[in-house]
C-alpha positions as CSV (number, residue, x, y, z in Angstrom):
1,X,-26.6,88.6,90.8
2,X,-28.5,85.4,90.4
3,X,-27.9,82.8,88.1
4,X,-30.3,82.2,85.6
5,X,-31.8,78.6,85.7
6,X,-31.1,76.4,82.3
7,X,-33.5,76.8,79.1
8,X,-36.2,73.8,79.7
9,X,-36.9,74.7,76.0
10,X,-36.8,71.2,74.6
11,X,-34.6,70.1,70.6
12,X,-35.7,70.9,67.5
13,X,-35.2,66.7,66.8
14,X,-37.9,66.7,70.1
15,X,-40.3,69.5,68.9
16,X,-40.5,67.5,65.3
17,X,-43.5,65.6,65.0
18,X,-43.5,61.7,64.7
19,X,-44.2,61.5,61.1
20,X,-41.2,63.8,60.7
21,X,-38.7,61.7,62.4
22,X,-39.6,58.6,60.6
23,X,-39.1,60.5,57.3
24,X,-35.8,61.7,58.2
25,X,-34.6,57.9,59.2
26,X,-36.3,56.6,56.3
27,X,-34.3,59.2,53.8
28,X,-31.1,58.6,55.9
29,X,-31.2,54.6,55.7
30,X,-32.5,55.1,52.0
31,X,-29.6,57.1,51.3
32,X,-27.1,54.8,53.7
33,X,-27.8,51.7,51.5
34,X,-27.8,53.9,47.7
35,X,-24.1,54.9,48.8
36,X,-23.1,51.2,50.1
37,X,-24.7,49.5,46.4
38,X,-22.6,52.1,44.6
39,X,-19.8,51.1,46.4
40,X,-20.3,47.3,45.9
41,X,-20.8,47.7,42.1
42,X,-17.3,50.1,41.9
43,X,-15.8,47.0,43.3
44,X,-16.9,44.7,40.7
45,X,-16.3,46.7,38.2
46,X,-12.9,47.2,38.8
47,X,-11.6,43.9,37.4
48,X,-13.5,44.2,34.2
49,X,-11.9,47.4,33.7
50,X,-8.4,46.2,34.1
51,X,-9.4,43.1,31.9
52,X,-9.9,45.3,28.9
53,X,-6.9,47.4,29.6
54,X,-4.4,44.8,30.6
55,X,-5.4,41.1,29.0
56,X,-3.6,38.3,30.4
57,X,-0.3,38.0,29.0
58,X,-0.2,34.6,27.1
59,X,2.6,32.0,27.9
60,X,5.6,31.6,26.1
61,X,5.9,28.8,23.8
62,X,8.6,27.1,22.5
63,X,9.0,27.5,18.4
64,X,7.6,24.7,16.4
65,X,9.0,23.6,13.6
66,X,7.6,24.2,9.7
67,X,8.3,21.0,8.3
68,X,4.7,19.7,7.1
69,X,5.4,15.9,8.6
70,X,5.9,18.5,12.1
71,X,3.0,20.7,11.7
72,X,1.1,21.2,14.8
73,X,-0.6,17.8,16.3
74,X,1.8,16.0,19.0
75,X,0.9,12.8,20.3
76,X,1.7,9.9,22.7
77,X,0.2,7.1,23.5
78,X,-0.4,7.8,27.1
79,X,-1.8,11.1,26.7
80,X,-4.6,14.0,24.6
81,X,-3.1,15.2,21.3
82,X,-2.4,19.1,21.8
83,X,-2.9,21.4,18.7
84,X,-1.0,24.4,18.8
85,X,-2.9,27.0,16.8
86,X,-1.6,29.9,14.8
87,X,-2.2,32.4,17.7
88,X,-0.7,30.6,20.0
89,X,-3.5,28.8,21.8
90,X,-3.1,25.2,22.5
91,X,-6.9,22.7,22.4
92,X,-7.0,19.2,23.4
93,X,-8.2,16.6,20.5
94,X,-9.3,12.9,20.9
95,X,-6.4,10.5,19.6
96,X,-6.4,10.1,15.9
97,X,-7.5,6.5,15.0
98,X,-4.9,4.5,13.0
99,X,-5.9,4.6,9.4
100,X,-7.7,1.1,8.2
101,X,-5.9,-0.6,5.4
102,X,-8.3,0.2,2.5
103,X,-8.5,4.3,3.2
104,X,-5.1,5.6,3.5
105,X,-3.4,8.8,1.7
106,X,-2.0,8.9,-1.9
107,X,1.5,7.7,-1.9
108,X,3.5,5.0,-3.0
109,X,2.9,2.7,0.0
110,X,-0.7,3.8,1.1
111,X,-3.9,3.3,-0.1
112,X,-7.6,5.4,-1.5
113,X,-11.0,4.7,-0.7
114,X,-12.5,2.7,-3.8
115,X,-15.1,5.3,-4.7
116,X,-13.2,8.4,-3.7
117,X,-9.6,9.7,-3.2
118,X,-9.6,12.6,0.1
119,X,-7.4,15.5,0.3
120,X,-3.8,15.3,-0.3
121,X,-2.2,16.6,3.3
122,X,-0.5,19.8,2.6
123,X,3.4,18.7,1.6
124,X,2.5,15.7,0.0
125,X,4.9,14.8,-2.5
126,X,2.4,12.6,-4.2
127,X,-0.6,13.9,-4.4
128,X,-3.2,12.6,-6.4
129,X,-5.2,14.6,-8.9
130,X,-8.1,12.0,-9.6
131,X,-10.7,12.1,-7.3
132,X,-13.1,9.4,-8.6
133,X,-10.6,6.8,-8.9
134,X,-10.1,3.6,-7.2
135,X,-7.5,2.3,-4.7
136,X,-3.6,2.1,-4.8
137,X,-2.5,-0.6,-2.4
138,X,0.4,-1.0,-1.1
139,X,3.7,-0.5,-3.3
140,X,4.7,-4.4,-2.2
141,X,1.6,-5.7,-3.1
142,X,1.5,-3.8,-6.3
143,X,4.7,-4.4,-8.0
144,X,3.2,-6.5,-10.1
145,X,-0.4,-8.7,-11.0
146,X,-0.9,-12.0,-9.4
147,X,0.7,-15.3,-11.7
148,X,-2.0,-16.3,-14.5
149,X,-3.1,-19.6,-14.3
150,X,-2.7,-22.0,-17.1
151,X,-4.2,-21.6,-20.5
152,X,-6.9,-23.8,-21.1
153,X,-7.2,-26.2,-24.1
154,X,-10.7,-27.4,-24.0
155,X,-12.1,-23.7,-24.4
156,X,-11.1,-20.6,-26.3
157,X,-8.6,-18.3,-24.3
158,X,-9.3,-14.4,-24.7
159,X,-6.5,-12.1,-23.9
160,X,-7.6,-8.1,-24.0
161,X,-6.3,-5.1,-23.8
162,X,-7.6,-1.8,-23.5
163,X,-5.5,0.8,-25.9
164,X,-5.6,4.3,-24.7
165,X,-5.8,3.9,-20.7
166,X,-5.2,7.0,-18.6
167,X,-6.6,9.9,-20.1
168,X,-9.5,10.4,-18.4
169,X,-10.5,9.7,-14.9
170,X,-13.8,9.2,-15.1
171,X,-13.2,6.9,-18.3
172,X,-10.0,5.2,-15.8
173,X,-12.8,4.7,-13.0
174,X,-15.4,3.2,-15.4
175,X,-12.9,0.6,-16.8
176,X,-11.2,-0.4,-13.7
177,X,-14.8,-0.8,-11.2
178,X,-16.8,-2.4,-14.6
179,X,-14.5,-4.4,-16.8
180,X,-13.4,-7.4,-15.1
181,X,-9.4,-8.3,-14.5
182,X,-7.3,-10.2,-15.9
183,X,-8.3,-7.5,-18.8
184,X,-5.0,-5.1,-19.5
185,X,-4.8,-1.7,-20.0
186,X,-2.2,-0.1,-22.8
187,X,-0.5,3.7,-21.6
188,X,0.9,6.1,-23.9
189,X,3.9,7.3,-22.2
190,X,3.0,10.9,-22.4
191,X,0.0,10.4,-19.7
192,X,1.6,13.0,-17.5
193,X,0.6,10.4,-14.0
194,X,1.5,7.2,-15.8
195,X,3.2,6.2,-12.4
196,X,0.1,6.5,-11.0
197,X,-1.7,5.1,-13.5
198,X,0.0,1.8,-13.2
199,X,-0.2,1.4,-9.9
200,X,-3.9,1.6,-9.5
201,X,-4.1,-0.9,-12.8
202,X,-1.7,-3.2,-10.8
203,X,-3.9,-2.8,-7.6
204,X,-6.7,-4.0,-10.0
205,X,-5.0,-7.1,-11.2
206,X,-4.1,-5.9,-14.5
207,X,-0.9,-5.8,-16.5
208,X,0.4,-3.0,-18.1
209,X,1.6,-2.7,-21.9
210,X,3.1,0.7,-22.6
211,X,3.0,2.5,-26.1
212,X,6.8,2.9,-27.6
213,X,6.6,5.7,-29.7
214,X,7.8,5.2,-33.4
215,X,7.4,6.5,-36.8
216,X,4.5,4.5,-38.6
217,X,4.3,3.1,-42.0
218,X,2.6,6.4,-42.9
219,X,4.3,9.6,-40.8
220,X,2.4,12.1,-42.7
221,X,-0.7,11.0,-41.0
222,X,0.1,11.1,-37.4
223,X,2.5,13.0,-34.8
224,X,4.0,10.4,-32.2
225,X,5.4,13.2,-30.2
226,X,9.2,14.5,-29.3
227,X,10.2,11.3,-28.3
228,X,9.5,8.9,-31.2
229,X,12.2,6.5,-32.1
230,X,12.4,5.8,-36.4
231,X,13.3,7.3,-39.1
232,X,15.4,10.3,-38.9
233,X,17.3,9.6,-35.8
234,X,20.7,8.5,-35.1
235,X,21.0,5.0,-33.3
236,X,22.2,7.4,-30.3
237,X,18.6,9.6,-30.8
238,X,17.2,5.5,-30.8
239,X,18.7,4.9,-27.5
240,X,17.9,7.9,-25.9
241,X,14.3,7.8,-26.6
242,X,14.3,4.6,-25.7
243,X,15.6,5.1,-22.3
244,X,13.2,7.6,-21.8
245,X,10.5,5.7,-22.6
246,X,11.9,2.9,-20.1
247,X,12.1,5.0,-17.3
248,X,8.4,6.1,-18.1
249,X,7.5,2.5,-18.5
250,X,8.9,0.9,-14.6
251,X,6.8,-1.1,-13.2
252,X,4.9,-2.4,-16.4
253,X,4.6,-6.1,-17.8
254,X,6.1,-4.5,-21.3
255,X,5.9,-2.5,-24.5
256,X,3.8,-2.5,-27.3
257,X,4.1,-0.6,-30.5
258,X,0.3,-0.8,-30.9
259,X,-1.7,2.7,-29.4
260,X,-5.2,3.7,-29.2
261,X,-4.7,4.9,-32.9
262,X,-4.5,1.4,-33.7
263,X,-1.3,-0.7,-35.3
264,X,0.7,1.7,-37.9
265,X,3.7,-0.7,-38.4
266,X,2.5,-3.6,-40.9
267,X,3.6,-2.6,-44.9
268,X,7.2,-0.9,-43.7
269,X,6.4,0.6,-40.1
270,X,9.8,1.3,-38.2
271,X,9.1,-1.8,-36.0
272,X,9.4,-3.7,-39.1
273,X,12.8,-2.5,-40.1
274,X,16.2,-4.1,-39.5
275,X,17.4,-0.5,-37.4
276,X,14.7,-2.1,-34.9
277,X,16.2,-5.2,-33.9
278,X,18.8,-3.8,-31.4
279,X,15.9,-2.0,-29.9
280,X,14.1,-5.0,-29.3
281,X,17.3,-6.7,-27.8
282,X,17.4,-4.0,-25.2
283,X,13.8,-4.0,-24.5
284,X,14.2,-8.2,-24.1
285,X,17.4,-7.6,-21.7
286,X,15.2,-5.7,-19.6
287,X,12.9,-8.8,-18.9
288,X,10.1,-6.4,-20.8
289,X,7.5,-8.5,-22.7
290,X,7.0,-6.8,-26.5
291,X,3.2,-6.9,-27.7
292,X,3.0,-6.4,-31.7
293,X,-0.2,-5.2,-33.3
294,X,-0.1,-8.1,-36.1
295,X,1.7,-11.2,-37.1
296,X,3.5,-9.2,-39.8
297,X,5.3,-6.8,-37.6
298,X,7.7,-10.0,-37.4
299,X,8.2,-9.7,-33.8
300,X,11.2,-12.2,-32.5
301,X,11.4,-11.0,-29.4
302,X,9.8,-12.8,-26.3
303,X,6.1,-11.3,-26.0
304,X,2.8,-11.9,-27.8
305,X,1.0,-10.8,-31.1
306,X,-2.2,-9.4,-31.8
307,X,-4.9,-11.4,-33.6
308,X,-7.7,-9.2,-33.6
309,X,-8.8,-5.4,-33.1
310,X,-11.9,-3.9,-32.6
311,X,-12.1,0.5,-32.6
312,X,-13.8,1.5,-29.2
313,X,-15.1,4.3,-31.1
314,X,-17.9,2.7,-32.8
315,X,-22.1,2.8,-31.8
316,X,-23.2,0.0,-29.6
317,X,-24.7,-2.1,-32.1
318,X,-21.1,-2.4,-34.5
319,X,-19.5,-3.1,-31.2
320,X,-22.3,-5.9,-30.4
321,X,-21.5,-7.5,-33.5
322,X,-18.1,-7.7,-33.5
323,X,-17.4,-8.6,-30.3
324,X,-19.8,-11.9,-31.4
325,X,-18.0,-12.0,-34.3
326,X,-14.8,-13.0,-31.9
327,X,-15.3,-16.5,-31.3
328,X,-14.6,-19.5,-33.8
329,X,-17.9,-20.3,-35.4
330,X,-17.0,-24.0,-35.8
331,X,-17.0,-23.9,-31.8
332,X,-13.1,-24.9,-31.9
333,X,-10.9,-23.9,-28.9
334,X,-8.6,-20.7,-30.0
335,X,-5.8,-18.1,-28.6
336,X,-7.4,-14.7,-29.3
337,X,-5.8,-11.5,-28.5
338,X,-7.6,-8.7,-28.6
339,X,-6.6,-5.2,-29.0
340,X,-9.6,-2.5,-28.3
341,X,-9.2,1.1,-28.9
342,X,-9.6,4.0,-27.9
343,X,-11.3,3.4,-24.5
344,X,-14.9,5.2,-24.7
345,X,-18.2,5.2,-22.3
346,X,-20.0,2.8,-25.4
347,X,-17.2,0.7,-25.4
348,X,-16.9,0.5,-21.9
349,X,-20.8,-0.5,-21.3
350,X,-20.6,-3.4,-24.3
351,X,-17.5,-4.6,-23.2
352,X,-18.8,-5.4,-19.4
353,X,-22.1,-6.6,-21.0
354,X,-20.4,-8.7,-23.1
355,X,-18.2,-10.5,-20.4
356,X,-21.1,-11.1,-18.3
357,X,-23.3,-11.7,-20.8
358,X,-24.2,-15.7,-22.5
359,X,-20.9,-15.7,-24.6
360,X,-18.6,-15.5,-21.5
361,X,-19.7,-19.2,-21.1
362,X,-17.8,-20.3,-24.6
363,X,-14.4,-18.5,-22.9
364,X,-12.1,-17.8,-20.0
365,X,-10.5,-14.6,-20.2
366,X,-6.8,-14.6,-19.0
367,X,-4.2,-12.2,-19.3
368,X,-2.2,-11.1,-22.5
369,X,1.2,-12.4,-20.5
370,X,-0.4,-15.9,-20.9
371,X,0.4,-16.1,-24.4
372,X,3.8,-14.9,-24.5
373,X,6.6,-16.9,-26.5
374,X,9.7,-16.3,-27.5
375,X,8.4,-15.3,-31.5
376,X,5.4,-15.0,-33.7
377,X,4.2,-18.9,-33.3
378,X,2.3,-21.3,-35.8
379,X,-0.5,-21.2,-33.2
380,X,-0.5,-17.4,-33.3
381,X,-0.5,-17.1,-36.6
382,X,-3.3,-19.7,-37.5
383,X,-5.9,-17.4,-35.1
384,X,-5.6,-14.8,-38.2
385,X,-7.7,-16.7,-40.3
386,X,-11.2,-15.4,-41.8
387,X,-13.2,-16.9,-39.2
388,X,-11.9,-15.0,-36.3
389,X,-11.9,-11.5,-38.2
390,X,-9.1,-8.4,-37.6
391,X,-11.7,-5.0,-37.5
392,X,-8.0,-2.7,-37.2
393,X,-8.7,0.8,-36.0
């Protein structure tokens, strides 16, 4: 048998036409790169994917202390301030600037911007409740006002004081930015921040006269609060109001038994009494100055008297007219001593005029410590005469 020669019956790939072979490389490299993009995108999606499932695991840090002085900013002077956040996170901050001298925070050796107080920090044990008030400077250079100068004897001396100070802050800004110093300011003790109350009328140059609390000639007519001394108490009730009232009182020039009700203790007022005397010892053994409201308190005790009132409350044109009515009308130099209260916006605005105005060229105005002595004088007592009129409260 013979063999059979081999088929010369060419491929199907060689029978296909030419249009038909580029179609089926066409699909195949179509198909080639579909399969090579889908796996490229797989592989950048895999790290997303693992992202969401397994976030980076955070650092440890070490645990920072609660204390508010320790809160979270660290600093040194070489290096970025690091904030440690709540979640952990930690952001670089810009050094914080040292603090200039007239904006610091409330506390007893810092100082507020004049026309605004900022945020207490949190923790502050002194945080300050006004927020329109002026500065505190520095406890050191607020112990006390600046020595009065002499008292002039070829023009009349005016001495004022402002009954009633502390109440309000918006009243407390207006008297301490309009009304000149060396003008005082008088403090019931019951102002719940009398502490800082005096200092920001020491950081504006003014003394301080705070209200001792007693019975008046007439009780019935007004409360004096739970710590009046007079009648009633023991000399032991005395002494421990007393204290109390001291302790409220540190850091002023003195006492006065005067308030922005006006004087209550001429015609048998407690201050007029024998049972006062060793009170006014102990309020002279404490260096304290003692301001009466009038010559006939009989004050013998170092301090000063009051020659002449004016009530705050009154319209503008009543306060105009006494406030003219002040000076001696034969042009004579006099000691005056004025005692205005209570501390309003009208008063305020007259007032300021007033020491600005033409009449501030027949005075000086110096502070009430100016005319302290060591009793009522002759010379105190001959500025209560008709010509230099008392309008009492």
């Amino acid at each position: 048998m013979q063999n059979r020669p081999a088929s010369s019956r060419p491929g199907l790939w060689q029978r296909l036409p030419v249009i038909g072979r580029l179609l089926i490389a066409f699909w195949a490299v179509l198909l080639a790169a579909g399969a090579g993009a889908t796996a490229f995108l797989l592989h950048q999606q895999k790290p997303i994917v693992v992202a969401k499932v397994s976030p980076q695991s955070k650092p440890h840090l070490p645990a920072q202390p609660t204390s508010p002085a320790n809160s979270s900013i660290v600093s040194t002077p070489a290096q970025k301030e690091t904030t440690v956040t709540a979640a952990g996170t930690q952001t670089a901050a810009a050094p914080v600037p040292a603090k200039p001298a007239d904006v610091t925070l409330p506390t007893a050796a810092t100082t507020i911007s004049a026309k605004a107080v900022p945020p207490s920090p949190a923790g502050s044990a002194a945080a300050v409740t006004q927020q329109t008030l002026p500065p505190i400077v520095s406890s050191a250079a607020s112990s006390s006002p600046p020595a009065s100068a002499p008292v002039p004897t070829d023009k009349t001396a005016i001495a004022i004081v402002l009954q009633g100070f502390g109440y309000s802050d918006a009243l407390t800004y207006d008297v301490l930015s309009r009304i000149p110093a060396p003008v005082a300011v008088g403090i019931s003790p019951y102002v719940s921040n009398i502490r800082d109350i005096i200092a920001r009328a020491h950081a504006s140059h003014r003394e301080v006269y705070v209200t001792l609390p007693m019975q008046s000639a007439h009780p019935e007519r007004a409360d004096e609060g739970p710590h009046a001394l007079g009648y009633g108490n023991s000399a032991a009730d005395d002494q421990r109001e007393l204290e109390w009232c001291l302790t409220r009182a540190a850091g002023a020039e003195g006492l006065t038994d005067a308030s922005e009700n006006g004087d209550d203790q001429p015609g048998g007022g407690y201050a007029t009494s024998p049972d006062f005397s060793p009170i006014a010892s102990a309020i002279s053994s404490r260096g304290l100055l003692y301001l009466t409201g009038s010559a006939q308190d009989g004050r013998r005790t170092r301090g000063m008297t009051a020659t002449a009132w004016i009530d705050g409350d009154a319209d503008a044109a009543t306060l105009d007219s006494r406030l003219a009515a002040l000076l001696p009308q034969d042009g004579k130099p006099a000691k005056i001593l004025l005692m205005v209260g209570p501390i309003t916006p009208v008063m305020i605005d007259r007032l300021a005029n007033w020491l600005k105005g033409p009449a501030a060229q027949n005075f000086v105005v110096v502070p009430p410590s100016a005319f302290a002595d060591s009793g009522v004088s002759n010379d105190q007592a001959a500025n209560l005469s008709p010509s230099n009129p008392i309008a009492p409260l």
